[in-house]
C-alpha positions in Angstrom: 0.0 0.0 0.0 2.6 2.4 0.8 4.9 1.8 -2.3 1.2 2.6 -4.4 1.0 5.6 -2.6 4.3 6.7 -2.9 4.1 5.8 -6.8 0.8 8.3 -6.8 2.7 11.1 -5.2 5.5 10.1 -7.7 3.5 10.5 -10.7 1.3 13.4 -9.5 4.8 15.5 -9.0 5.6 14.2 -12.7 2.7 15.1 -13.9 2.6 18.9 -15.4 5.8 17.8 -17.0 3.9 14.7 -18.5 0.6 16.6 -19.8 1.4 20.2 -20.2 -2.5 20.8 -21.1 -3.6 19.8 -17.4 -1.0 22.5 -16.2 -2.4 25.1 -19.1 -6.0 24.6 -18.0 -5.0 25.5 -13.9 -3.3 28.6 -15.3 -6.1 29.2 -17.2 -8.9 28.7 -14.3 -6.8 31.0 -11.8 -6.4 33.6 -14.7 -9.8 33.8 -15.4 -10.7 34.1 -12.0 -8.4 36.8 -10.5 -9.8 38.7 -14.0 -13.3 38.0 -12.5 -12.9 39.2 -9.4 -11.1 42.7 -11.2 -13.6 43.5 -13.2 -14.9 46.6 -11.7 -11.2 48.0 -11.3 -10.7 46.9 -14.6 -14.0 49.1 -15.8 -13.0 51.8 -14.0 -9.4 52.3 -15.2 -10.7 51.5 -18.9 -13.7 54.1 -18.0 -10.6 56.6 -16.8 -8.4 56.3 -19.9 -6.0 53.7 -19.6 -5.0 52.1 -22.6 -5.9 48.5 -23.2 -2.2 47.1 -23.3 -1.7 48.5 -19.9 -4.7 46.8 -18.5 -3.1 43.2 -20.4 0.5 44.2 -19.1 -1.6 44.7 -15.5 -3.4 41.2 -15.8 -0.5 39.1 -17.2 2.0 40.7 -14.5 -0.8 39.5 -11.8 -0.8 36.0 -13.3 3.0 35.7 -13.5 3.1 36.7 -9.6 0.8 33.7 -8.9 2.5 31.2 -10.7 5.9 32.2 -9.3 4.2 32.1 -6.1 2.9 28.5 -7.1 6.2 27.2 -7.8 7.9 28.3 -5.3 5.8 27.3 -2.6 5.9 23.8 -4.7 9.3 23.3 -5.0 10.1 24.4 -1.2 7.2 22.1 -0.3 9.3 19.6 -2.6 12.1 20.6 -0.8 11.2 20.1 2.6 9.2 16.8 1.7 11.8 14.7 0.3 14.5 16.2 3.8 11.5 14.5 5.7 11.5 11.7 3.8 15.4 10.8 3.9 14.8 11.3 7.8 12.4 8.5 7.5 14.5 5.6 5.6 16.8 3.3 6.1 19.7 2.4 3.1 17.3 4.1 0.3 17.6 7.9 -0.8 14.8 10.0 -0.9 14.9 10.3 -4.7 15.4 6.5 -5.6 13.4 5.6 -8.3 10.6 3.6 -7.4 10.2 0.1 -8.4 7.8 -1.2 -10.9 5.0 -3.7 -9.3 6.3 -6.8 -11.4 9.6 -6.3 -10.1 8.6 -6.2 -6.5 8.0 -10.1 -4.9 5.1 -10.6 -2.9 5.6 -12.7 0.1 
């Protein structure tokens, strides 16, 4: 059960590099979102006079501050995981590839 889990948390780490579209529709949902919840300002400075690329350079900045926020609160959580991890074995590293299920014996 554990070496399952540990294959899960394996593969869900793996897994923006492994389907770049999952990753492209969570950018895409938090975008769209933090644009939701802007739209009045967003009104209002278009209502004011500000030019549209400014409003784009405004939103884009915003979404390139979350996702550098996203990774690195995901690669020090990475981080400080896999130190917790080499605490917790004995003879195996932390980043040891995990066996496949046919190579592991059962009883």
């Amino acid at each position: 059960m554990m070496a399952t889990l540990w294959q899960d948390l394996r593969y869900g780490a793996r897994m923006p590099l492994k389907n770049p579209g999952f990753t492209a529709i969570g950018l895409y949902g938090v975008m769209a979102y933090s644009v939701i919840q802007r739209t009045p300002e967003i009104g209002v400075r278009i209502a004011l006079g500000a030019q549209t690329s400014d409003v784009l350079k405004m939103v884009l900045r915003q979404g390139l501050r979350l996702t550098a926020l996203g990774l690195d609160i995901g690669l020090g959580a990475a981080y400080a995981l896999t130190r917790y991890m080499r605490s917790l074995l004995f003879g195996v590293k932390a980043t040891d590839p995990v066996p496949r299920n046919d190579s592991c014996s059962q009883g």
